[in-house]
Structure formats: structure tokens, C-alpha cells
N, C-alpha and C positions, 0 to 999 in steps of 0.2 A: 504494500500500500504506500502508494505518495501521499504526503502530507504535504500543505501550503496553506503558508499563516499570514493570514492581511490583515492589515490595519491603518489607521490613514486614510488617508485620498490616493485613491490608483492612479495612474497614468497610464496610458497607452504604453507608454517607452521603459515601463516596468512590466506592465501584461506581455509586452514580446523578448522582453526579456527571460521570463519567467518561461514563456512560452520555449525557448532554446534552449534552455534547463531539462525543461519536462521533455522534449525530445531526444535529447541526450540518455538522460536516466530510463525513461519510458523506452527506448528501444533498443536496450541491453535484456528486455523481459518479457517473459509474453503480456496477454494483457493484464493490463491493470486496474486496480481499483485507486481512485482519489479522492480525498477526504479536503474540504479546503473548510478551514476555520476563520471567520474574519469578524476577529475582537477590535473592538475600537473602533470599528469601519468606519466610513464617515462618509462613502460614495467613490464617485467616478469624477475624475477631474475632465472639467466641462470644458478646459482647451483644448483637451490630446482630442486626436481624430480617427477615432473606435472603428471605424470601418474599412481603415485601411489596410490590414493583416486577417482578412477572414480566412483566407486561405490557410495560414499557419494553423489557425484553431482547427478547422476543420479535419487538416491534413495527419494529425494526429488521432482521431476519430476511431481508426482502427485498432489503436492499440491501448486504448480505453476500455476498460470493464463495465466499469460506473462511477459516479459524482456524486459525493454526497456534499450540500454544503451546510453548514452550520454560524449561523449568525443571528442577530437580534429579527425580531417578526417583523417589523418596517421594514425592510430588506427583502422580505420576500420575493415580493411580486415581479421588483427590479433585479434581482438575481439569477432568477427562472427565465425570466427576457432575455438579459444580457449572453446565458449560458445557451440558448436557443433548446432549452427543454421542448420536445418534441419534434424538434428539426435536426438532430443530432443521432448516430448511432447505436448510443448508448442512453443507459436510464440517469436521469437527474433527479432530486430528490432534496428538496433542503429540509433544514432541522435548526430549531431553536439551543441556545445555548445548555438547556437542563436538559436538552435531548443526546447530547456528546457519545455520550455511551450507544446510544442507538441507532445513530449516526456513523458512529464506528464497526457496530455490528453488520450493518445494512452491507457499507462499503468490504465490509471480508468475505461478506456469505457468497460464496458461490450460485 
């Protein structure tokens, strides 16, 4: 399992970052499961310009298991968008902070 801890304000030019990361690691394996926790979030920074790497996200797809995310419930709705829950390969699935534990299980179970 990948693990990936946010907090702050994102940037685009830290998600592609992040992103050459996770391909790195992610394809030394088969697939995988990732758990992304974002304590302190605080959103998306509304300069960077999100739609210009969908390909990197996408291209990764295969080698995803599933995505659990775990963050405060304001978050929700914009999390599940941003991750293209139902337009993606794999299942998404978010989870509130008291949810961690189950969140974690979701993401191991086969």
C-alpha cells in the first residue's frame, strides 16, 4: 500500500510531482492499493492549472488497485470530482478522519 499525506494548499506542480513519485514506486509492483490522508487540507490552489497533466493521472490507472481517501467531510464532494470517481479504472472511496482504520482496511482487502 502507498501512502500520501496532504496538507496545505496543493499545487498543481506538487500533484505532478507527487505524481513521478507514485510512478516510480507504483511500477516496481503489481497493482496497488493507495490510501491518501489529507490532515490540515485546506484545498487546491486556484493559480496552478489542474488540467494540464490528465494524462499522467490517468496513465497510471492500470496499476492502481484502489483509492481510499481520508479527510474532513467538506472535502468530500470536491475530492471525489477532483479524483474522477467513476471515470477512472479503479474504485475510489473517501473516509472521514474517525474512519482511518477503515479506510485502511478497505484499501488492503483484496
Amino acid at each position: 500500500m502507498l501512502v500520501i499525506m496532504l496538507s496545505g494548499r496543493l499545487k498543481q506542480s506538487e500533484l505532478a510531482e507527487l505524481q513521478r513519485s507514485m510512478a516510480e514506486k507504483v511500477g516496481k509492483q503489481e497493482k496497488i492499493g493507495v490510501l491518501v490522508v489529507a490532515t490540515a487540507f485546506e484545498g487546491w490552489d486556484k493559480s496552478s492549472r489542474w488540467g494540464d497533466d490528465l494524462e499522467q493521472q490517468f496513465a497510471m490507472d492500470p496499476l492502481i488497485r484502489k483509492m481510499a481517501i481520508v479527510g474532513d467531510k467538506n472535502w468530500e464532494d470536491l475530492a471525489i470530482t477532483f479524483t474522477g470517481k467513476g471515470l477512472r479504472r479503479f474504485p475510489i472511496e473517501y473516509f472521514t478522519p474517525t474512519e482511518i482504520a477503515q479506510a485502511t482496511a478497505w484499501v488492503e482487502n483484496e
